[in-house]
C-alpha positions in Angstrom: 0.0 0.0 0.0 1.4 3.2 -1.2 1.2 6.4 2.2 3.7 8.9 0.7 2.7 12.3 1.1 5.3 13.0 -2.0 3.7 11.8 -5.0 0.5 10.6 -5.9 0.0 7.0 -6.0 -2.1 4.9 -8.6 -4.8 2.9 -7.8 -3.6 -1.0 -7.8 -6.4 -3.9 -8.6 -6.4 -5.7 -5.6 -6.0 -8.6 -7.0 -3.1 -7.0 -8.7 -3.4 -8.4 -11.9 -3.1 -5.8 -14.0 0.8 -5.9 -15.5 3.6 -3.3 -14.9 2.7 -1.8 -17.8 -0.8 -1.2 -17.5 0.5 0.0 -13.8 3.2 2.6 -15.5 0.6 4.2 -18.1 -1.8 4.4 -14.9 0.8 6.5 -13.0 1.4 8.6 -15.5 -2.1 9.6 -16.2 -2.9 10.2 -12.9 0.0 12.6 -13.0 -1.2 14.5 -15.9 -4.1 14.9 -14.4 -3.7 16.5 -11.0 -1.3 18.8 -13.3 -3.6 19.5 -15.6 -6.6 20.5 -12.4 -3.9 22.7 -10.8 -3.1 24.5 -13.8 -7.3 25.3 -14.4 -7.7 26.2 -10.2 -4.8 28.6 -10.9 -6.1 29.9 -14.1 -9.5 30.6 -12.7 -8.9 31.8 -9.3 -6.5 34.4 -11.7 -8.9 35.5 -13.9 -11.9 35.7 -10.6 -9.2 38.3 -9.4 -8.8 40.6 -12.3 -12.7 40.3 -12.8 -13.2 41.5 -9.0 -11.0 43.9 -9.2 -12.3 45.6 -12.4 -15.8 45.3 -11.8 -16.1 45.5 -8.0 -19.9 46.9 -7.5 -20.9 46.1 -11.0 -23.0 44.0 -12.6 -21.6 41.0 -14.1 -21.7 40.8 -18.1 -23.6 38.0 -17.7 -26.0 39.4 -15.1 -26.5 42.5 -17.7 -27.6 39.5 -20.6 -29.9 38.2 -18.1 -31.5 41.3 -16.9 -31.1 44.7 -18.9 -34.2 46.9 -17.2 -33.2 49.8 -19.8 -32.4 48.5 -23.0 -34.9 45.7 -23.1 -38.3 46.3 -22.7 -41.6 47.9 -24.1 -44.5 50.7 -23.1 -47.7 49.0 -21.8 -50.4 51.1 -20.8 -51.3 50.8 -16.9 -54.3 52.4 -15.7 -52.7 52.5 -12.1 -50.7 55.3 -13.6 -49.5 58.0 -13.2 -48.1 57.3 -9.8 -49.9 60.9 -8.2 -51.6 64.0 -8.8 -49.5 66.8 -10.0 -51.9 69.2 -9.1 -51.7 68.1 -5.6 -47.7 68.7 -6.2 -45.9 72.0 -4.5 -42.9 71.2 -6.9 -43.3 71.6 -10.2 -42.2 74.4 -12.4 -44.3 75.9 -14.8 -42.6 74.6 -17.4 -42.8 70.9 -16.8 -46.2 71.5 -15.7 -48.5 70.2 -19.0 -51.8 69.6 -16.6 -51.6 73.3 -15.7 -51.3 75.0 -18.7 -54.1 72.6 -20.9 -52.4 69.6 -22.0 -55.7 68.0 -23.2 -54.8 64.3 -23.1 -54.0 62.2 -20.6 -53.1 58.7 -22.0 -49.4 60.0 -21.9 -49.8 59.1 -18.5 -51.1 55.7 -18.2 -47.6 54.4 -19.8 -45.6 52.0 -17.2 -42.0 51.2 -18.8 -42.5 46.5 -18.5 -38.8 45.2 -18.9 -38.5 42.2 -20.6 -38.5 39.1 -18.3 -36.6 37.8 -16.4 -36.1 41.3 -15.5 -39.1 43.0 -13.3 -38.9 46.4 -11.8 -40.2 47.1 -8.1 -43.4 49.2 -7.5 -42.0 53.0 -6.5 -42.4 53.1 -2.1 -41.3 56.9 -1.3 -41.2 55.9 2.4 -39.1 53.3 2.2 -37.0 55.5 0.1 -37.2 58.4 2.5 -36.2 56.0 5.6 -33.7 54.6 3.6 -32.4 57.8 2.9 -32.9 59.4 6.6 -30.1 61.6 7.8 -28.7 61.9 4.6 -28.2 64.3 1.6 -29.4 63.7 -2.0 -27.9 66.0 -4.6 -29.0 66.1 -8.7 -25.9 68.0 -10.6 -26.3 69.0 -14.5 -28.5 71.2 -16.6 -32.6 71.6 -17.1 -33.0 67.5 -17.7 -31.6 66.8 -14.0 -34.6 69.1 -12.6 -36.8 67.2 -14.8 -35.8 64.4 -12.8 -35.4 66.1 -9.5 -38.9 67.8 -9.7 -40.4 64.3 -10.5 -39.0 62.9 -7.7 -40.1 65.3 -4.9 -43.6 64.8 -6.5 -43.5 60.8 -5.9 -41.6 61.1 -1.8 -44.6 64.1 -1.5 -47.0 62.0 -2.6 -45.8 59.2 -0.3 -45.7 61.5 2.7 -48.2 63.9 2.1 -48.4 65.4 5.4 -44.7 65.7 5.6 -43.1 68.5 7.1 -41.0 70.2 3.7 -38.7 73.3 4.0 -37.7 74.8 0.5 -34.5 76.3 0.2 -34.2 79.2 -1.0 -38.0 80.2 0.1 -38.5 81.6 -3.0 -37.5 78.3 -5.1 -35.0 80.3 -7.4 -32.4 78.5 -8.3 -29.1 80.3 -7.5 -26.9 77.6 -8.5 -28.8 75.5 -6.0 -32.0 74.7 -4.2 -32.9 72.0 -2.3 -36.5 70.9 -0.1 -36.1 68.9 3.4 -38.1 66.2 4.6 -38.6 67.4 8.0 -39.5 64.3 10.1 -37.3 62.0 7.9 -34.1 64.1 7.8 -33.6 64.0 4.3 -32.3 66.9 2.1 -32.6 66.7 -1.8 -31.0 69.3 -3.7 -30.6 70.5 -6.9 -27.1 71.9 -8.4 -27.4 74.1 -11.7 -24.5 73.3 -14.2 -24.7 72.8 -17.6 -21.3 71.6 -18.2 -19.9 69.9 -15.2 -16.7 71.9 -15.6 -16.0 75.5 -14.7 -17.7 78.9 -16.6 -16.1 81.7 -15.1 -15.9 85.5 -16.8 -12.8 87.0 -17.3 -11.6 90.0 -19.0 -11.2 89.0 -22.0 -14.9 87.7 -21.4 -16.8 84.3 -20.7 -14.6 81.1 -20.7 -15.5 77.3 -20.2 -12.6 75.6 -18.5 -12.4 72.1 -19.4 -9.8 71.1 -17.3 -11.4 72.8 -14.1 -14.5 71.9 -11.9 -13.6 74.5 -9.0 -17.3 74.0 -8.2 -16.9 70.5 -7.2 -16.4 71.5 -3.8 -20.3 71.9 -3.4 -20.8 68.5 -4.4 -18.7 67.3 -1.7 -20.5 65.6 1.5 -23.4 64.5 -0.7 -24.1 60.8 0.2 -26.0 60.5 -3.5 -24.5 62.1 -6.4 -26.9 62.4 -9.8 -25.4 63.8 -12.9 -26.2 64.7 -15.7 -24.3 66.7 -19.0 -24.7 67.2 -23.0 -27.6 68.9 -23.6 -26.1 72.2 -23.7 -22.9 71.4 -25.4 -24.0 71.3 -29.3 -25.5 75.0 -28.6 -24.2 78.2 -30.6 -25.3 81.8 -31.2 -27.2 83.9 -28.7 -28.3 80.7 -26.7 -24.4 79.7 -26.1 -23.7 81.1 -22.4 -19.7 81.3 -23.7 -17.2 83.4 -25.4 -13.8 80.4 -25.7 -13.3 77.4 -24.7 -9.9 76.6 -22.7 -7.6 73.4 -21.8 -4.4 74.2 -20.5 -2.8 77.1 -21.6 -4.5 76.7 -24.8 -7.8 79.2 -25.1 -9.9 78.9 -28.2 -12.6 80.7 -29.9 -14.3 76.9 -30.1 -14.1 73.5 -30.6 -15.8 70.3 -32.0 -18.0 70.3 -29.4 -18.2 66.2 -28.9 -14.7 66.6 -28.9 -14.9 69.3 -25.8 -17.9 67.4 -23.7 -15.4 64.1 -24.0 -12.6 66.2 -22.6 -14.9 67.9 -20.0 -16.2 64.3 -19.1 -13.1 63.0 -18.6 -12.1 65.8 -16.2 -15.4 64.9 -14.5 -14.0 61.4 -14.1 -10.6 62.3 -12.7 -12.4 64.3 -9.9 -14.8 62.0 -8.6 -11.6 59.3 -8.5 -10.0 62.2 -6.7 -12.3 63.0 -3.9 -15.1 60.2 -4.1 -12.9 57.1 -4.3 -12.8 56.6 -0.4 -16.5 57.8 0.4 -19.5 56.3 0.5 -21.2 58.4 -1.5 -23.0 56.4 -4.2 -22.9 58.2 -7.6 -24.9 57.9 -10.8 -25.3 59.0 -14.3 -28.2 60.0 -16.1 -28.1 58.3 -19.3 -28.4 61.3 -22.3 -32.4 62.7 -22.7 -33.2 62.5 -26.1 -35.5 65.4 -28.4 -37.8 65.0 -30.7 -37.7 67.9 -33.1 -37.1 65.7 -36.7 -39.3 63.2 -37.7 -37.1 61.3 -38.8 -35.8 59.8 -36.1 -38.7 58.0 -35.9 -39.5 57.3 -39.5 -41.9 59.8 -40.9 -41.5 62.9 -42.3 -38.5 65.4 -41.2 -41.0 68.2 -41.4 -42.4 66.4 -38.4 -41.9 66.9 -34.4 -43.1 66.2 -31.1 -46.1 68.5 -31.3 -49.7 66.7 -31.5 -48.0 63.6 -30.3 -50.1 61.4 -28.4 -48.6 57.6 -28.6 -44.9 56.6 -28.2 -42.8 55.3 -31.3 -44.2 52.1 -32.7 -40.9 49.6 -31.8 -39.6 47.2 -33.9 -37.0 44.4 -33.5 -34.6 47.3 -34.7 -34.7 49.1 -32.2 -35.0 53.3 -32.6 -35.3 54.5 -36.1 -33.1 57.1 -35.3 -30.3 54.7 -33.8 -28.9 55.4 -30.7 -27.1 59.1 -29.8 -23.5 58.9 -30.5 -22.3 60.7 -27.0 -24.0 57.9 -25.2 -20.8 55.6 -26.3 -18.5 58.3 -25.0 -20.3 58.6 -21.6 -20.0 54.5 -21.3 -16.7 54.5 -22.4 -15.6 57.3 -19.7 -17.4 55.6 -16.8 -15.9 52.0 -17.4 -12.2 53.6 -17.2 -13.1 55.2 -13.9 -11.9 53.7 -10.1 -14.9 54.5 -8.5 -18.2 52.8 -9.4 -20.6 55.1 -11.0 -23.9 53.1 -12.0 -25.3 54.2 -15.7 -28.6 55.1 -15.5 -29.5 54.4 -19.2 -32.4 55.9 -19.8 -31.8 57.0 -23.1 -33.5 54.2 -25.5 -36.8 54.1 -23.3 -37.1 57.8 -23.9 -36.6 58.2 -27.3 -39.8 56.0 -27.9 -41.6 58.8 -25.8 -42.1 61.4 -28.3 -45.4 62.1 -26.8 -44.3 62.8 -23.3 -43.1 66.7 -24.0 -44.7 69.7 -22.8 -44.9 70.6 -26.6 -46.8 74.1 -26.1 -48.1 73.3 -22.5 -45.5 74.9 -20.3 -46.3 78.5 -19.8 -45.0 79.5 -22.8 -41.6 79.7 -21.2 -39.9 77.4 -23.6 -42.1 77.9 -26.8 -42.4 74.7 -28.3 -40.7 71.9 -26.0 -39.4 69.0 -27.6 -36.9 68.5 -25.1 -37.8 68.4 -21.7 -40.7 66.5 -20.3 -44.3 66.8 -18.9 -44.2 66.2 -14.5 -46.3 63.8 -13.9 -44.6 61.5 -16.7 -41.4 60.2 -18.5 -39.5 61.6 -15.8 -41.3 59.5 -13.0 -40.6 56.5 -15.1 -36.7 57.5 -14.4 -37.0 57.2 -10.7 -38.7 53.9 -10.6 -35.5 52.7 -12.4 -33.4 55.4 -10.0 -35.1 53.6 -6.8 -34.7 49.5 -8.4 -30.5 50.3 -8.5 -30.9 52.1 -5.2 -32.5 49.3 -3.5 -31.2 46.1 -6.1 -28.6 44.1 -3.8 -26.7 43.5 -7.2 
């Protein structure tokens, strides 16, 4: 009986009849294969390493097959919806605000965003959110599409906790670079942060300058325990409507740039702050995927002439997906989030809202925006975000 330690032994017949030869090949395939097991455990316990090292806090790739709640999924129509009554809603501004000013229809409304199984999303609970949330400070950061989503969100913990204690800061809801409402009883602060690039505008003498290399303003950001951003819309702008005079990196000031070219080098200067100052926090951050218009008909497949106005049913989808494909900058924002230390979780929302070329104000807004095929009605689209906002808050993936 072999009871080394040393080696490994083969396994004898015990009537040992099998010849030396049969014993020898035995040995050596024996051999082989405990080498051949050791090299895979190696192998494998390698790769689990790199894999939990680069995607610590993400999904897995298979996980996002399984279960895409952005990307995969379709409009039903839910006459549970819409989750409460703007007009019982202190929040909104008038130009999100389509019930106020007429909007005649309503079935805009009833549309509940059904991702395709396996993947479910959970109903919307603003008090378990605001629990959840208690002592602590929420904070949107980005241009007129993060208030969308801020403003919705207020609506849905209001109408969760109606008799809530709320405190609007400033009184008089201006936003002065910020404002923010407190949940009294829960301790929970929600603010919003006006920005339109992420990085620094200052004026100068030699007039108004976007830094792209700068975000001096970061500092207000900091001791948020939830970060939202957002950033693009304003970047393609020019003539009257562009709040800038040059553009500057470095040393190097300029009269302007491509401007995908300048949100890419703005968004990675983004990046290298939040590794800078967020890394060893606990502040969870997220990224609003990039709101899509609906000014060319086109991009839904009829007639260019075309826009949102009138529209009263979202985009017919095929198995194609978007007529219009998807918007190029998305790619960019991805690509800049997956280089990034710490985890910043995508919040995609830019397929489902392109099918939603009936959910703008249009005309219904006050007449603050003229005809609106960018932002969107409160109550709608925009609640449809913060279900998906509250299933990654609460998702134990």
């Amino acid at each position: 009986m072999c009871i080394s330690s040393k080696k490994v032994c083969p396994i004898y017949d015990m009537n040992r009849k099998q010849s030396g030869r049969m014993r020898s090949r035995g040995g050596v395939f024996a051999a082989v294969l405990v080498v051949f097991l050791l090299v895979c455990t190696v192998a494998a316990a390698a790769a689990a390493i790199t894999i939990s090292r680069k995607q610590q806090h993400r999904p897995s790739a298979s996980a996002a097959r399984l279960c895409d709640m952005f990307a995969a999924g379709s409009w039903v129509v839910d006459e549970s919806y819409p989750l409460y009554d703007s007009t019982t809603c202190p929040f909104i501004r008038s130009e999100f605000d389509c019930s106020r000013y007429g909007r005649p229809d309503k079935q805009y409304l009833k549309y509940r965003w059904q991702p395709t199984p396996p993947c479910s999303l959970p109903r919307f609970d603003g008090l378990t959110l605001l629990r959840m949330w208690s002592g602590k400070k929420v904070m949107f950061v980005g241009d007129s599409l993060a208030l969308n989503q801020y403003e919705s969100l207020l609506c849905m913990l209001h109408a969760a906790a109606p008799n809530a204690r709320t405190t609007l800061s400033p009184a008089s809801g201006k936003i002065d670079s910020s404002t923010s409402v407190r949940f009294e009883e829960y301790n929970v602060t929600v603010t919003y942060y006006l920005t339109h690039y992420l990085v620094d505008l200052v004026t100068e003498k030699a007039g108004r300058v976007l830094k792209l290399d700068a975000i001096d303003q970061g500092r207000d950001w900091l001791g948020a325990d939830v970060l939202v951003f957002d950033s693009w819309h304003w970047w393609p702008r020019s003539g009257p409507t562009q709040p800038w005079d040059y553009i500057q990196e470095g040393n190097m000031v300029l009269k302007d740039m491509d401007r995908t070219q300048a949100f890419t080098k703005a968004l990675n200067t983004w990046a290298r702050w939040v590794d800078a100052n967020l890394v060893q926090t606990n502040t969870r951050v997220f990224f609003q995927g990039i709101s899509p218009s609906h000014y060319r008909g086109l991009d839904w497949g009829v007639s260019a002439r075309k826009s949102c106005m009138g529209e009263t049913q979202p985009v017919n989808q095929t198995a194609a997906g978007y007529p219009g494909g998807p918007i190029p900058q998305q790619a960019i924002l991805r690509s800049v989030l997956a280089g990034m230390q710490k985890p910043v979780y995508l919040l995609d929302f830019t397929y489902l809202s392109q099918l939603r070329k009936d959910a703008h104000p249009t005309k219904y807004n006050g007449g603050i925006f003229g005809e609106d095929c960018t932002h969107w009605c409160i109550a709608g689209l925009p609640d449809t975000w913060n279900v998906l906002f509250y299933a990654a808050l609460t998702s134990r993936q």
